[in-house]
N, CA, C and O of each residue as an XYZ file, in Angstrom:
588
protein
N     -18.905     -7.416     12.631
C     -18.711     -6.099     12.070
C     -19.941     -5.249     12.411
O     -21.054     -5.720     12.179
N     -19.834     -4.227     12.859
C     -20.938     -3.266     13.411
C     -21.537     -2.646     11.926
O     -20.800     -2.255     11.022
N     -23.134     -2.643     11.869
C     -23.277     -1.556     11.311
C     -23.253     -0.600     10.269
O     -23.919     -0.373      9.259
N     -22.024      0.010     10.984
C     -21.957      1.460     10.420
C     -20.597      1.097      9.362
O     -20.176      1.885      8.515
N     -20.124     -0.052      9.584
C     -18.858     -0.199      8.935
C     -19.619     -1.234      7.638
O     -19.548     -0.841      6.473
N     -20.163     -2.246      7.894
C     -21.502     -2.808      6.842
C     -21.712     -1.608      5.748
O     -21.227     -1.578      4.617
N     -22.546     -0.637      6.355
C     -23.274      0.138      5.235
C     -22.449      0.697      4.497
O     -22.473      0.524      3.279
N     -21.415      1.604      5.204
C     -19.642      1.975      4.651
C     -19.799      1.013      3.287
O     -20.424      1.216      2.246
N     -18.935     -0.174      3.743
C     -18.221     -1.321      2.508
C     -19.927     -1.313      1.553
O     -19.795     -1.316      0.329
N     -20.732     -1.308      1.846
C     -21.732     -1.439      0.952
C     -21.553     -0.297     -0.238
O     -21.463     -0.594     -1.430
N     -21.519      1.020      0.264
C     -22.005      1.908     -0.479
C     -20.429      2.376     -1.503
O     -20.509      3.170     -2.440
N     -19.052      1.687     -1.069
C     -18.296      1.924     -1.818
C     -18.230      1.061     -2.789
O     -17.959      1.333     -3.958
N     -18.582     -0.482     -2.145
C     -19.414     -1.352     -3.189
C     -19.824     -1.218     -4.523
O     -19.397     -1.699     -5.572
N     -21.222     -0.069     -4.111
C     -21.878      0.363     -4.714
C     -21.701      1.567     -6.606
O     -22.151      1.757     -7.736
N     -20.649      1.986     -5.538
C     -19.770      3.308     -6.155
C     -18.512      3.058     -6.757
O     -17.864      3.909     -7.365
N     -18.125      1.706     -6.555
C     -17.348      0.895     -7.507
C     -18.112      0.276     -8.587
O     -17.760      0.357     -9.764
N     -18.967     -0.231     -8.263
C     -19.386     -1.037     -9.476
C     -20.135      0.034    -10.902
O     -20.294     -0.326    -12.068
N     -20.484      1.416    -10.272
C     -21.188      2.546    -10.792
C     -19.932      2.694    -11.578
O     -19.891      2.554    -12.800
N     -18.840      3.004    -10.776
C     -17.827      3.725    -12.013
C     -16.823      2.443    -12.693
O     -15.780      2.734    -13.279
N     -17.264      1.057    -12.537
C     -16.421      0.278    -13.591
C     -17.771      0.686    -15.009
O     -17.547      1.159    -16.123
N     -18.876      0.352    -14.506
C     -19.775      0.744    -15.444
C     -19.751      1.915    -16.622
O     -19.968      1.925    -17.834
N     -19.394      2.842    -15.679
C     -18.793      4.124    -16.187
C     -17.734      4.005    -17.532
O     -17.721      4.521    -18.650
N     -16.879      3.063    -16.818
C     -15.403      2.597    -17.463
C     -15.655      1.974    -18.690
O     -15.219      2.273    -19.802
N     -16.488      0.978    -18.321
C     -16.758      0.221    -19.539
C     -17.760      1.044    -20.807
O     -17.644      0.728    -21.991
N     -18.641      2.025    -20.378
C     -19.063      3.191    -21.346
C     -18.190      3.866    -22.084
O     -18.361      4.178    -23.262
N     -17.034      4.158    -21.273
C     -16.033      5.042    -21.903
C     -15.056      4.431    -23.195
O     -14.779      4.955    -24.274
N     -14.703      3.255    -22.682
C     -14.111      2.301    -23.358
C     -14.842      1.933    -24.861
O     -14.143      1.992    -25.873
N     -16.254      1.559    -24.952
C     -17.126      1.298    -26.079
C     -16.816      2.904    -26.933
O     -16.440      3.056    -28.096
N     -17.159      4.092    -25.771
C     -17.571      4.979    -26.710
C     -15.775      5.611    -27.080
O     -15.701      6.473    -27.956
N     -14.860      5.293    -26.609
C     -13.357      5.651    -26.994
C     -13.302      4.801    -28.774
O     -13.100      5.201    -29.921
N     -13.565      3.671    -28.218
C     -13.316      2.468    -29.197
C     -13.781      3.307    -31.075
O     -13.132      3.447    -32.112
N     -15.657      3.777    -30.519
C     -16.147      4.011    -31.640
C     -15.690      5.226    -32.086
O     -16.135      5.622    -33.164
N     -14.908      5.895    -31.497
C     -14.214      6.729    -32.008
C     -12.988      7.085    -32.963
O     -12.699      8.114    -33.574
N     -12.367      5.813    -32.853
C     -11.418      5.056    -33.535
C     -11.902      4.834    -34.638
O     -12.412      3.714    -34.679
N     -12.019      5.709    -36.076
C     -11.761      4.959    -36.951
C     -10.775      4.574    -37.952
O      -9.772      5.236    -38.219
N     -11.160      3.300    -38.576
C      -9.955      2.939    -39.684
C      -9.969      3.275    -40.797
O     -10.638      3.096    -41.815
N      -8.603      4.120    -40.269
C      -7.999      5.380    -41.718
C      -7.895      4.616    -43.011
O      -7.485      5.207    -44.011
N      -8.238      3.335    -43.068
C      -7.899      2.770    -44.584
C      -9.391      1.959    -45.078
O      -9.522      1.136    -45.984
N      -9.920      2.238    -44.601
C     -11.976      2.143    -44.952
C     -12.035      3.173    -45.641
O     -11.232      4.088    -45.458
N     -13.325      3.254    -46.890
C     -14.118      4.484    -47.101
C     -14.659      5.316    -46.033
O     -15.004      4.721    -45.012
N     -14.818      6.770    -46.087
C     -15.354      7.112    -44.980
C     -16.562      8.031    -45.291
O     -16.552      8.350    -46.480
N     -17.337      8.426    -44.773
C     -18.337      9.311    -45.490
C     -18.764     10.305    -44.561
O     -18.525      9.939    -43.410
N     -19.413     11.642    -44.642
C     -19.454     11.905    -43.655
C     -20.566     11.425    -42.219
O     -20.627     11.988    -41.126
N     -21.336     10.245    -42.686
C     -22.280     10.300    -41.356
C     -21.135      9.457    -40.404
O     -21.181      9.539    -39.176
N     -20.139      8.667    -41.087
C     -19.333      8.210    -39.987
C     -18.236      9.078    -39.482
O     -17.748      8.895    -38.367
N     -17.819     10.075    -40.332
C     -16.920     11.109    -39.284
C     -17.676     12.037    -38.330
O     -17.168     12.934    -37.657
N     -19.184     11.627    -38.381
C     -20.047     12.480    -37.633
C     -20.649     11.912    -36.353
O     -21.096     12.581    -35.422
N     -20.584     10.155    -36.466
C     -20.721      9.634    -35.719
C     -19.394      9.553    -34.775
O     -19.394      9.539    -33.544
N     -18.454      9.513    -35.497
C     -16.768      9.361    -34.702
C     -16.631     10.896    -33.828
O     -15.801     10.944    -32.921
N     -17.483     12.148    -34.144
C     -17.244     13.495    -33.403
C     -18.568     12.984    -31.955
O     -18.203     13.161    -30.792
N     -19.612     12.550    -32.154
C     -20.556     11.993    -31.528
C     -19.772     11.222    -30.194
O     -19.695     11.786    -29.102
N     -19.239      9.936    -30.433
C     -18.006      9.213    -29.936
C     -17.256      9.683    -28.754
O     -17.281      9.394    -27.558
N     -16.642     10.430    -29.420
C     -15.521     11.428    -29.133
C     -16.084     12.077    -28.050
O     -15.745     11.753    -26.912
N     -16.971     13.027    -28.265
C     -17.694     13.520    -26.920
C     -18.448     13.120    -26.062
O     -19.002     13.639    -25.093
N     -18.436     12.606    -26.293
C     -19.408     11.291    -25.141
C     -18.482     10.461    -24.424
O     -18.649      9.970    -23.307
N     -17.140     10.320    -25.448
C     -15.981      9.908    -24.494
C     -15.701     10.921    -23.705
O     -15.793     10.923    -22.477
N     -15.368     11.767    -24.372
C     -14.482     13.244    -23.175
C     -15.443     13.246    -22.240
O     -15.034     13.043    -21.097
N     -17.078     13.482    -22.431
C     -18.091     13.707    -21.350
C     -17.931     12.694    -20.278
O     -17.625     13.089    -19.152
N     -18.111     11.396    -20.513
C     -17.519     10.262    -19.860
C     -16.151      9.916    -18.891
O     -15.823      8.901    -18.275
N     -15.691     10.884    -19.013
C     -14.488     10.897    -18.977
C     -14.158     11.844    -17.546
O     -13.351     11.460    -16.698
N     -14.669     12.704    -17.476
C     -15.250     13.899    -16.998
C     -15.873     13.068    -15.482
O     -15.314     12.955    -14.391
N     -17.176     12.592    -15.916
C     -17.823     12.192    -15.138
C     -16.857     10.906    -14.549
O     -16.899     10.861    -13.320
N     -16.152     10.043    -15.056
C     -15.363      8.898    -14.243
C     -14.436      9.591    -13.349
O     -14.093      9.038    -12.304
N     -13.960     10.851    -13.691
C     -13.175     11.592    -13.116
C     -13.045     11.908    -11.571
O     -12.159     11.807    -10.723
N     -14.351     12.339    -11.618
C     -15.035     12.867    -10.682
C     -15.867     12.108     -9.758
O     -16.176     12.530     -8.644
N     -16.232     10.966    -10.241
C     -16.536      9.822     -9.501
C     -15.660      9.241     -8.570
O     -15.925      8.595     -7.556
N     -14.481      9.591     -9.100
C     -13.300      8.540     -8.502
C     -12.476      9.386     -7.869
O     -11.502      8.988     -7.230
N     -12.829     10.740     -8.006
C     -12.456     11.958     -6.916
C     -13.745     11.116     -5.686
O     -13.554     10.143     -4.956
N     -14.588     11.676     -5.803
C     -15.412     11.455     -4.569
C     -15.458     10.531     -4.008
O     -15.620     10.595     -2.790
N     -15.335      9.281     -4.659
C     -15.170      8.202     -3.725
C     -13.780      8.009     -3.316
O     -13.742      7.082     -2.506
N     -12.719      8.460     -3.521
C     -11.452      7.961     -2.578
C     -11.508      9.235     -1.523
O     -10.990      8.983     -0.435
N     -12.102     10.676     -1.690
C     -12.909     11.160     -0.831
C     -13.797     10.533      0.559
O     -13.513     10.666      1.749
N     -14.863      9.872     -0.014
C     -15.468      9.390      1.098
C     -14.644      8.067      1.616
O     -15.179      7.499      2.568
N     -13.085      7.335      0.997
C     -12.944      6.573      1.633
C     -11.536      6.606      3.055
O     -10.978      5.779      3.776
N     -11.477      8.440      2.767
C     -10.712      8.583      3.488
C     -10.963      9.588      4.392
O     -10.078     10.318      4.838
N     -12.101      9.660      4.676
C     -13.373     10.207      6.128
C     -12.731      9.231      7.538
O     -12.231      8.127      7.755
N     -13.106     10.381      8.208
C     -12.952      9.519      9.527
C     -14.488      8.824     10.120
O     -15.443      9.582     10.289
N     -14.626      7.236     10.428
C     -15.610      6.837     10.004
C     -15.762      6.607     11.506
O     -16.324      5.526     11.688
N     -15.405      7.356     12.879
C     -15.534      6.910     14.062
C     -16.702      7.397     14.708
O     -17.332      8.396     14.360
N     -17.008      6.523     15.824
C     -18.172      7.358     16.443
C     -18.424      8.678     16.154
O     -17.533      9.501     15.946
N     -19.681      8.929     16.130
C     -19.527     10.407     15.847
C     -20.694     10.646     16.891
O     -21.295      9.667     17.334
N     -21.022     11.913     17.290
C     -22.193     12.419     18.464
C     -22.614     13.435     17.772
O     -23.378     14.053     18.514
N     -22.518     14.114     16.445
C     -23.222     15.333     15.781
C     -23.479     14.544     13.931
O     -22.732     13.698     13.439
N     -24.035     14.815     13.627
C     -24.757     14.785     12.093
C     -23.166     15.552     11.460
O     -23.012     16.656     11.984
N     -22.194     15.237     10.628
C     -21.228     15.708      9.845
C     -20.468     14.306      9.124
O     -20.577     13.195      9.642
N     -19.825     14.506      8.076
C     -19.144     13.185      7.152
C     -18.731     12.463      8.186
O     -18.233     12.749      9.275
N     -19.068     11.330      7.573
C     -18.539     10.165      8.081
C     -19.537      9.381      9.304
O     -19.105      8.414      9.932
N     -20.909      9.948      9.529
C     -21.856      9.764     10.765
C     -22.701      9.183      9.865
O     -22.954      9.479      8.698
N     -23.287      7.910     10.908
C     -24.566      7.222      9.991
C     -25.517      7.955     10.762
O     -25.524      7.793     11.982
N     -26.217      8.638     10.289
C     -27.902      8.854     10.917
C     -28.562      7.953     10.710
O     -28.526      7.395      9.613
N     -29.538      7.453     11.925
C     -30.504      6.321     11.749
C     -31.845      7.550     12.140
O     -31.940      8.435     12.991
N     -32.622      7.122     11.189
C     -33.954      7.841     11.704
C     -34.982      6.832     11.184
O     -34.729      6.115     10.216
N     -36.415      6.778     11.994
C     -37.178      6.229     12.118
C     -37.750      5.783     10.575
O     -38.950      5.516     10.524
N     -37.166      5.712      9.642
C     -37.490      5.474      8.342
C     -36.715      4.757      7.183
O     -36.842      3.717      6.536
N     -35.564      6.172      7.255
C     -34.612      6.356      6.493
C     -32.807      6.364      6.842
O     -32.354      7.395      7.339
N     -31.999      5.370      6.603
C     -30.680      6.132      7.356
C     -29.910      6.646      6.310
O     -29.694      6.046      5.257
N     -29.478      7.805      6.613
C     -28.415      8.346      5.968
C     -26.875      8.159      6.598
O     -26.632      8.405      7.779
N     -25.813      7.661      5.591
C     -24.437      7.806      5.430
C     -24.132      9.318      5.058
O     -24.600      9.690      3.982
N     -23.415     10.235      5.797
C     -23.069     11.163      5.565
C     -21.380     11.038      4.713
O     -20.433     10.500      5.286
N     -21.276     11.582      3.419
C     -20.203     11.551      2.967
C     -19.925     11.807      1.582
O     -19.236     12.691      1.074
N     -20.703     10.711      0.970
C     -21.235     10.655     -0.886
C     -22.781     10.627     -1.089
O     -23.543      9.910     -0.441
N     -23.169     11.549     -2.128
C     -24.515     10.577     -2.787
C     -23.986      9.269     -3.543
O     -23.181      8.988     -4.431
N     -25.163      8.435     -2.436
C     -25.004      6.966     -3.481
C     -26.771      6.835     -3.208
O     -27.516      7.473     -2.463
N     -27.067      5.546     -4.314
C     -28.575      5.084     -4.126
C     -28.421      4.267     -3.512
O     -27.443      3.562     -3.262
N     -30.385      4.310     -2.896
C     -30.816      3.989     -1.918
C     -30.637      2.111     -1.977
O     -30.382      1.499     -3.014
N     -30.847      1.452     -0.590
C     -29.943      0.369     -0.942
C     -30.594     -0.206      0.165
O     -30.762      0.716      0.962
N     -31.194     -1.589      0.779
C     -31.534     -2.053      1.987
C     -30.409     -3.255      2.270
O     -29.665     -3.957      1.585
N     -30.778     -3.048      3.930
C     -29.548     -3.830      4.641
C     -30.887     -4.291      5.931
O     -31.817     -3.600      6.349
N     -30.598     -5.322      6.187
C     -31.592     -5.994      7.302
C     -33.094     -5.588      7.461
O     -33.758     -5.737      8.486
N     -33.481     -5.099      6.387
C     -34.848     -4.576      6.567
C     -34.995     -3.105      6.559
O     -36.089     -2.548      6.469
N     -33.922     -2.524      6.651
C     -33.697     -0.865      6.652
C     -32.983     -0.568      5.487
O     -32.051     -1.214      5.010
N     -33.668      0.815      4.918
C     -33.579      1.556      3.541
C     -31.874      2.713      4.031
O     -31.947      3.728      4.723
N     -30.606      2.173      3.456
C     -29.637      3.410      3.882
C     -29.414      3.765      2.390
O     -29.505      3.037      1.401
N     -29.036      5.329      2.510
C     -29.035      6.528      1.138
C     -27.358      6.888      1.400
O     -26.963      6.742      2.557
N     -26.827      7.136      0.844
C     -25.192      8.262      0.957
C     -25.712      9.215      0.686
O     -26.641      9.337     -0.112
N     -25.012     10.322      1.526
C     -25.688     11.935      1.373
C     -24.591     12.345      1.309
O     -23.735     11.613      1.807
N     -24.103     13.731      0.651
C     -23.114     14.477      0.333
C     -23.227     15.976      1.314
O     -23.968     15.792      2.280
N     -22.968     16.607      1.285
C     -23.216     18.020      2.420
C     -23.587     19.030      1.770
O     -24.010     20.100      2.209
N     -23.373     18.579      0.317
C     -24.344     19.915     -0.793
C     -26.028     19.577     -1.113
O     -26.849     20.147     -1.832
N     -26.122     18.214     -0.102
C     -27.803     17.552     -0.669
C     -28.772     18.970      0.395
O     -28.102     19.424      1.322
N     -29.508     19.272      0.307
C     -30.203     20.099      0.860
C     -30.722     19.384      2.138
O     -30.923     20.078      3.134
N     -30.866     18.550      2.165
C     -31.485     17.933      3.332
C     -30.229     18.025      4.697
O     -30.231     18.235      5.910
N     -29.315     17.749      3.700
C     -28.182     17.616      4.913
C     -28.151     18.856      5.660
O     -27.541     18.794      6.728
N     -28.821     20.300      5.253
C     -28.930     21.440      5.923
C     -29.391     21.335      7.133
O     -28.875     21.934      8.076
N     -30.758     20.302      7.285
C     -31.792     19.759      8.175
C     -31.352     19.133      8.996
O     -31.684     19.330     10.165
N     -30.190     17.884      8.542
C     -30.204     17.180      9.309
C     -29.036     17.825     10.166
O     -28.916     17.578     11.366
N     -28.104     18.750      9.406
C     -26.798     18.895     10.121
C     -27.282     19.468     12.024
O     -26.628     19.142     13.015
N     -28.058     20.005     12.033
C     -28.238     20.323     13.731
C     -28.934     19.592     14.500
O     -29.317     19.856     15.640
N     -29.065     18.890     14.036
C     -29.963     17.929     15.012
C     -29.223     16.847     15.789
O     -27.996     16.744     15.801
N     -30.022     16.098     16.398
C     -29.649     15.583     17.601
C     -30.762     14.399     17.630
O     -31.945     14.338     17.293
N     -29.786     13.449     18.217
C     -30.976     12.012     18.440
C     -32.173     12.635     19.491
O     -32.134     13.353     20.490
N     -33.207     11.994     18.750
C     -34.496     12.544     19.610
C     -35.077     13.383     18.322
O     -36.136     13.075     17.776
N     -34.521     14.123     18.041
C     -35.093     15.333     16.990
C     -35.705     14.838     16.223
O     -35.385     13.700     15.880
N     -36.771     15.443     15.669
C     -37.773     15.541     14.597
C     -37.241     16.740     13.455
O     -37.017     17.883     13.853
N     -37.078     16.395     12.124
C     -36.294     16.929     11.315
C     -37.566     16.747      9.860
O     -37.850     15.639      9.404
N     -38.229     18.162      9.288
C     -39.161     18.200      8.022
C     -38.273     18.100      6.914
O     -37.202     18.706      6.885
N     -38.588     17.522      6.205
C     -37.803     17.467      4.529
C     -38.730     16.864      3.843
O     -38.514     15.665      3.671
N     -39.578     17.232      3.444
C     -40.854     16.629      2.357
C     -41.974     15.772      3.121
O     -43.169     15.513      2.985
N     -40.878     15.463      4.038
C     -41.731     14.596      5.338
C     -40.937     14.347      6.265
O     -39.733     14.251      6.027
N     -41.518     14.165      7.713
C     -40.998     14.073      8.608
C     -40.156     12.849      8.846
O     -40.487     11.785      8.323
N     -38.896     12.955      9.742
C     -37.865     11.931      9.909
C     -37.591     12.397     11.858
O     -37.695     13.547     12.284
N     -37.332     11.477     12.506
C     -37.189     11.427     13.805
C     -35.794     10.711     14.090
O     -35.562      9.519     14.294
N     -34.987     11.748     14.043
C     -33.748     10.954     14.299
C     -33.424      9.778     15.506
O     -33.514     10.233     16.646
N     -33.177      8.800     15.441
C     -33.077      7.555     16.054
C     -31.644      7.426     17.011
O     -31.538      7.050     18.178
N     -30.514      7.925     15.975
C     -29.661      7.230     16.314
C     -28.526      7.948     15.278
O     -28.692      8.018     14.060
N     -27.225      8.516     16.070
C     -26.118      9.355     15.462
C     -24.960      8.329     15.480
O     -24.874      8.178     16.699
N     -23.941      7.460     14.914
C     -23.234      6.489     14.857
C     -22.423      7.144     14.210
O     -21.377      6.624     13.824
């Protein structure tokens, strides 16, 4: 398996296990929201159950949208690419970026790869460049290699 298809399955990997995590937050904080109508109740627990409640909906929100973006990035075209745009691994002398999702940073054979999204600011930088190029973003990166 080349690569670029490695770091791929890694970072959805990654972005699965983020939003079962997610899932399982939502689930605890759904649960504590639930309470039983035949208990005393007082108000710090109908205050904790509004607490709950929004932290579920907030949760909720955010799994949402997680699971927008990643069936997003899993339906990119992931082929050679010759320009910096979704679905291109940039290799640069440091750092490689997956163009597609933010995911965290993650090593594979000795090399540090990031998921970048096209709203990350950097991706402004990297979008024109070209293997060979030298590209500033807090510090310099020398693009290596467009896959």
């Amino acid at each position: 398996m080349e690569v670029k298809e490695i770091i791929k399955n890694q970072i959805i990997k990654n972005e699965t296990a983020d939003l079962d995590a997610l899932k399982k937050m939502y689930e605890i904080y759904s649960g504590a929201a639930d309470l039983d109508e035949e208990s005393s109740l007082g108000h710090e627990d109908f205050a904790k159950q509004d607490e709950s409640r929004e932290s579920a909906r907030s949760l909720k929100i955010r799994i949402n949208r997680a699971q927008h973006l990643l069936d997003t990035f899993k339906k990119l075209d992931f082929s050679k690419k010759t320009k910096v745009e979704p679905g291109a691994l940039v290799k640069t002398d440091s750092l490689n970026f997956m163009i597609g999702i933010a995911s965290a940073i993650f090593e594979y054979e000795g090399q540090n790869y990031i998921g970048l999204n096209t709203d990350a600011p950097i991706y402004q930088a990297l979008q024109t460049a070209k293997t060979g190029d030298k590209i500033a973003f807090g510090r310099e990166y020398q693009i290596v290699a467009i896959l």
